[in-house]
N, C-alpha and C positions, 0 to 999 in steps of 0.2 A: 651724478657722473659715475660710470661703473669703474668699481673697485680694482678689476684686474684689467692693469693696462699694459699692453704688447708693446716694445720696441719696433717700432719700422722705420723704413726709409724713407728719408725725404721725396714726397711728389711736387710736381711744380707746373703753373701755370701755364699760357700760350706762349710767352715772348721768351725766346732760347730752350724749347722745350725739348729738344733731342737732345743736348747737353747734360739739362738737368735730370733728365731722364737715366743717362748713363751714370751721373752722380748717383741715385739713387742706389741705382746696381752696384757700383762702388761700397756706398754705404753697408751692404750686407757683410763687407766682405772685411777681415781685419786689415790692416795698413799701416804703417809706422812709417813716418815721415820727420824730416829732420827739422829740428824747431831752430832757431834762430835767433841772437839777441837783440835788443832793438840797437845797439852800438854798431855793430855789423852791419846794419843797412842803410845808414847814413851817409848825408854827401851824394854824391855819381851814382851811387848804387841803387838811386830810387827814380832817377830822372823820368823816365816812360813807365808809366802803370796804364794795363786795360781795366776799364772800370765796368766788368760784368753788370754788376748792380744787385741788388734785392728779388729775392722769391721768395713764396708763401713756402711754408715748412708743410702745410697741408690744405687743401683747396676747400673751399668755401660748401662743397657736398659732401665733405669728410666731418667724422666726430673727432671731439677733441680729443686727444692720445698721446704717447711718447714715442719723441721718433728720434732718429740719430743723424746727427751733422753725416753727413756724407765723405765731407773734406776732413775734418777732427777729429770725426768719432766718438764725440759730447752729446750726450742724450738731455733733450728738452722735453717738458710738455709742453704742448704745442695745439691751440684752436684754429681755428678757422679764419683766413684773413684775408678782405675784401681784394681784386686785381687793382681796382683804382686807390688801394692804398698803399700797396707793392709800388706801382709806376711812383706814387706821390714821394715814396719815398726815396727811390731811386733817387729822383728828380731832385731832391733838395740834396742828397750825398755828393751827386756830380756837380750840384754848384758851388758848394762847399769847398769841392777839392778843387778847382780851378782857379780859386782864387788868387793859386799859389802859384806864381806866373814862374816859378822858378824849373817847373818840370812839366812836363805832357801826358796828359790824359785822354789817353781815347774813351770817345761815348759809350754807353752801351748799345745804341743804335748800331757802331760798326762795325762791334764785337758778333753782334746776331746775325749779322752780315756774314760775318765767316764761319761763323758757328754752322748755319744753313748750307755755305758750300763747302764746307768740309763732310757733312752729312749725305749730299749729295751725290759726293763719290766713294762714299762705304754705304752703299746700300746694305749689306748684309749686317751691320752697325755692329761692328766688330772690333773698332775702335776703343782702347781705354778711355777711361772720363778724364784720368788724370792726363792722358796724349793728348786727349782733346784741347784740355786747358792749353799744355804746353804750345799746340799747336796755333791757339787764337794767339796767345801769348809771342809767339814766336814770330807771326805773321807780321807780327808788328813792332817786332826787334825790341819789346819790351822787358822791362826788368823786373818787371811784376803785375800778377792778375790779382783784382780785389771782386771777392764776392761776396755777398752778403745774404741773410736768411733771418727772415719776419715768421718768431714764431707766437707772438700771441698780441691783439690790439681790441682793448676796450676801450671803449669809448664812457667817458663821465657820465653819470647820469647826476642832473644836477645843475646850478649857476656856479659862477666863479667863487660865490661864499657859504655856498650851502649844498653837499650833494645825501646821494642816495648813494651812490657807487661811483668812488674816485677813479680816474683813468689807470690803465694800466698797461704797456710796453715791454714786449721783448723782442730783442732782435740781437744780430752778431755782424761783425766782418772777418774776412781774410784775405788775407795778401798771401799769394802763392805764387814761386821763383818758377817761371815756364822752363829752365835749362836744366831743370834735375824734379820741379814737381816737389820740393821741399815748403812746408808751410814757414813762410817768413816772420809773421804774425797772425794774432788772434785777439778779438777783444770782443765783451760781449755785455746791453745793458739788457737788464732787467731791473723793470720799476712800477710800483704802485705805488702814488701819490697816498701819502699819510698826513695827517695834522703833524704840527711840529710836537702836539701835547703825545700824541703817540707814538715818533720816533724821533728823539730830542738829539739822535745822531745822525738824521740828515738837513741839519740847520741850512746847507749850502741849496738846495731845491725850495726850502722853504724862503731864503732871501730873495733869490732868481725870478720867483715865481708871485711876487708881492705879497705873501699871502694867500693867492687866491687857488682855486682848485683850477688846477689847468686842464686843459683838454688832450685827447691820445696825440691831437698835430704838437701841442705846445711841449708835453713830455718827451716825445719822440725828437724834437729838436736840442733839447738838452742833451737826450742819450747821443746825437749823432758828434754836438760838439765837444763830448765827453771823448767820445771814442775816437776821434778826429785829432784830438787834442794828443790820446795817447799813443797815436800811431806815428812810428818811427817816418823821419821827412816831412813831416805837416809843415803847415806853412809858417807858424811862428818863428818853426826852426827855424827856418829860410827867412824869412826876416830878419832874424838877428843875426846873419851872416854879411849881410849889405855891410 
């Protein structure tokens, strides 16, 4: 891997790509935005979230390198990551969150939908990324955009009791308020599976996971319910409001 590595901006696959795209350009540029506590968004104030969904931090023809969240401004190293593991994980985020029958989530199917006609009519694509947000955000009288960025997926090399190279996972979300474009939250996992003899302080991964060496699906599911779990409104909360 070469030694000196460049900061860039986030690129991003086919599905919402003029969005991501103006993200990117975002990315270059500095931005302070207003962070938020997770007590402030509890209750009413989370009921409708658009659920953007997951993109590659760099495309499957790019070398691995450091790039910078676009929306945070948090620099990752960041490989290369397959499109049908992007969709896969989208896909399991939004089933996730809907669980929670207590609030509405729009798809990322509809979000792309507006995303494309909002692009449509700024041809000269002169539109901010952060507008842009606000604007899918707005379209839909929602109280929050959630997006998320996959920036590194290895896959196990190995069985369940014995590898070569244990799986390994990174990825982030955020929830971002369309009426001002403030980041509400952020939360972000990164994880290589260890034996419990080499990191005797993630005993909670190694019970979860029976012992065995899991795979990038099976870690990545932990990550989501991790991060699921720490996000302001999850649905525990809201169950224990019945």
């Amino acid at each position: 891997m070469a030694t000196n590595l460049r900061v860039t901006c986030l690129r991003y696959g086919l599905p919402l790509l003029s969005l991501f795209t103006l993200l990117a350009i975002a990315g270059c540029q500095s931005d302070k935005r207003l962070n938020l506590s997770s007590q402030s968004l509890s209750g009413s104030a989370m009921q409708t979230v658009v659920v953007v969904g997951f993109r590659a931090a760099i495309t499957n023809a790019e070398a691995p390198e450091l790039v910078r969240n676009p929306i945070t401004g948090t620099s990752f190293m960041s490989w290369p990551v397959p499109e049908e593991v992007v969709d896969w994980l989208t896909g399991q985020l939004f089933e996730r969150l809907i669980q929670d029958k207590h609030r509405h989530f729009i798809p990322p199917g509809q979000a792309q939908g507006v995303v494309e006609s909002i692009m449509e009519s700024d041809t000269k694509l002169g539109i901010h990324p952060m507008e842009m947000i606000r604007q899918v955000g707005n379209t839909f009288e929602a109280d929050a955009v959630l997006i998320g960025h996959v920036y590194r997926w290895q896959e196990r090399v190995g069985t369940d009791y014995g590898v070569e190279t244990p799986a390994s996972v990174a990825f982030d979300i955020s929830l971002v308020r369309p009426s001002d474009g403030a980041i509400l939250w952020r939360g972000n996992y990164d994880k290589s599976q260890k034996s419990l003899f080499e990191n005797l302080f993630d005993l909670d991964t190694y019970v979860k996971s029976g012992g065995r060496w899991l795979t990038a699906r099976e870690l990545s599911e932990f990550g989501l319910e991790h991060l699921l779990g720490a996000m302001p409104g999850d649905p525990a909360e809201a169950k224990g409001k019945d």
